[in-house]
C-alpha positions as CSV (number, residue, x, y, z in Angstrom):
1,X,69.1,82.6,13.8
2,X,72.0,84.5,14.7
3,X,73.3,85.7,18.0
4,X,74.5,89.3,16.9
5,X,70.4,89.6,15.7
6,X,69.2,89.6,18.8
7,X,72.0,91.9,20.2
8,X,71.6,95.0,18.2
9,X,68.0,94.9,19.3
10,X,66.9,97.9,21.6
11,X,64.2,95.9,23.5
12,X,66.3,92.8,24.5
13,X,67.9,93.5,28.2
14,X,69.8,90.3,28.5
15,X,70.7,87.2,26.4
16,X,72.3,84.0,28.3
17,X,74.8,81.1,27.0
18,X,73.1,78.7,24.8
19,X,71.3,75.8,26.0
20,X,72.8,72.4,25.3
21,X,71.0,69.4,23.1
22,X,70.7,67.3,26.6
23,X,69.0,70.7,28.2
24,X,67.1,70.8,25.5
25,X,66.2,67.0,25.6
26,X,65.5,67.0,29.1
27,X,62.2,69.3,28.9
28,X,60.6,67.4,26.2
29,X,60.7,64.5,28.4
30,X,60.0,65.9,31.9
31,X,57.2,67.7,30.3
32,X,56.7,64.8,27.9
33,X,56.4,67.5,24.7
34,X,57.7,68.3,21.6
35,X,59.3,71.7,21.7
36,X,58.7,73.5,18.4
37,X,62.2,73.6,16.1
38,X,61.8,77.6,15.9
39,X,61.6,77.5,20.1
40,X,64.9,75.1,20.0
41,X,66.7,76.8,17.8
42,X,66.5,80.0,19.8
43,X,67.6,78.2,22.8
44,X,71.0,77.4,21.1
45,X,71.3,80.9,20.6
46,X,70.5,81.9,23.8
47,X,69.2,79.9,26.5
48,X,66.4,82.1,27.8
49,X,66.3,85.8,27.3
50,X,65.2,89.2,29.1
51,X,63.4,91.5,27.2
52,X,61.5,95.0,28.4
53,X,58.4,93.7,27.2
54,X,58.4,89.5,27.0
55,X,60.7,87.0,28.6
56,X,61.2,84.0,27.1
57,X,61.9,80.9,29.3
58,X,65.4,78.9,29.9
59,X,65.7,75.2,29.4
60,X,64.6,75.5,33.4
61,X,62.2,78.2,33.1
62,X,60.4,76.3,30.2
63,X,59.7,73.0,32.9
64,X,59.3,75.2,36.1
65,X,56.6,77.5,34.6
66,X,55.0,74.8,32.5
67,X,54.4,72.7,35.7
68,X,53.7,75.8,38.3
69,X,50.9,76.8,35.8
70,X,50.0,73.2,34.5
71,X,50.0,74.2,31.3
72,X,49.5,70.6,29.9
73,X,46.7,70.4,32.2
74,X,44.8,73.6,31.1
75,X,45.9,74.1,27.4
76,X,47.0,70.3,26.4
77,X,49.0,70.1,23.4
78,X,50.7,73.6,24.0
79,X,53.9,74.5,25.7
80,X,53.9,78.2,27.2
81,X,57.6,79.8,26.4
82,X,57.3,82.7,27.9
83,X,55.5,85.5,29.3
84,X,54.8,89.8,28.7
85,X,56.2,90.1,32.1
86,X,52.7,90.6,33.2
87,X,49.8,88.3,33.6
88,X,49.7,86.3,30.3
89,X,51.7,83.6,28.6
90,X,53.2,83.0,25.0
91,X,51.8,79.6,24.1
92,X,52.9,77.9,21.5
93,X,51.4,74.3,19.8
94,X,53.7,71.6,21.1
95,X,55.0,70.5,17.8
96,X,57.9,70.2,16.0
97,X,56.5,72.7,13.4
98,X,54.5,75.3,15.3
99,X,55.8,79.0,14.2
100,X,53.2,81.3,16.2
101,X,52.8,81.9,19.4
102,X,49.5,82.9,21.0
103,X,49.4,85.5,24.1
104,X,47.1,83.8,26.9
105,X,45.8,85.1,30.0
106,X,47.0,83.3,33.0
107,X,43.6,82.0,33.7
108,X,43.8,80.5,30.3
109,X,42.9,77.2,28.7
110,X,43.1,76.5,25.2
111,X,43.0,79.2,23.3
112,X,41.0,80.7,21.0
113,X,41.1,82.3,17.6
114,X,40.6,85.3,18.9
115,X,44.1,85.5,21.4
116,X,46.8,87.4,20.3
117,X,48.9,85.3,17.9
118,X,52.3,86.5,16.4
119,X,54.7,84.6,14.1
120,X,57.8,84.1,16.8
121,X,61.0,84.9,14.7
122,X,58.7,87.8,13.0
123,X,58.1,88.7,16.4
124,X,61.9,87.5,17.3
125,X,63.5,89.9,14.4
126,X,61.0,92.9,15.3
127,X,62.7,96.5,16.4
128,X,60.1,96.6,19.3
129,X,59.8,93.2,21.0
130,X,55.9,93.9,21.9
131,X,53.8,90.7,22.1
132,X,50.4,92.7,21.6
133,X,51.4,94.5,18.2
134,X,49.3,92.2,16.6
135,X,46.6,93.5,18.8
């Protein structure tokens, strides 16, 4: 995962400094999770990002949001990374190897095989940044 990537694209409005390893380690254990490696590795790149159709979360975001919407409460064993800048969440599993991310309505609980699911750098290395073009 590369830096540059993520700058040529036309749907990405804002990238931030990379998140540290303690950042990183601090969410797991305030949230008591396991971030996927996919989800980590684009935090080193860039710590949170704004995109016209999705935001993924910072370090911060990632335990403010997850808390504010008690996602371990309604949808255990996920970790919601972001958002369409609307009303639902990316979820993703809450394991070390979980590549897709499911789009969740924020009155969500687990979800179902029938939610929107996308594999994240697919969706990541994509030329429109659209969470539904799975849909």
């Amino acid at each position: 995962m590369d830096r540059a990537d993520f700058q040529c694209r036309e749907w990405v409005l804002e990238l931030y400094e990379p998140a540290t390893t303690e950042d990183i380690q601090q969410v797991e254990q305030e949230l008591q999770i396991v971030l996927p490696s996919v989800y980590k590795e684009f935090l080193c790149v860039s710590n949170g990002m704004l995109g016209n159709l999705a935001t993924l979360y910072s370090t911060e975001g990632l335990i403010e949001m997850n808390k504010t919407y008690e996602v371990q409460d309604y949808a255990p064993g996920y970790v919601s990374i972001g958002n369409d800048n609307g009303g639902y969440h990316l979820l993703m599993k809450a394991e070390q190897g979980a590549a897709n991310f499911q789009l969740v309505s924020d009155s969500y609980g687990v979800p179902e095989a029938s939610d929107i699911t996308d594999h994240f750098l697919s969706w990541l290395n994509s030329d429109q940044g659209n969470p539904w073009q799975n849909e």
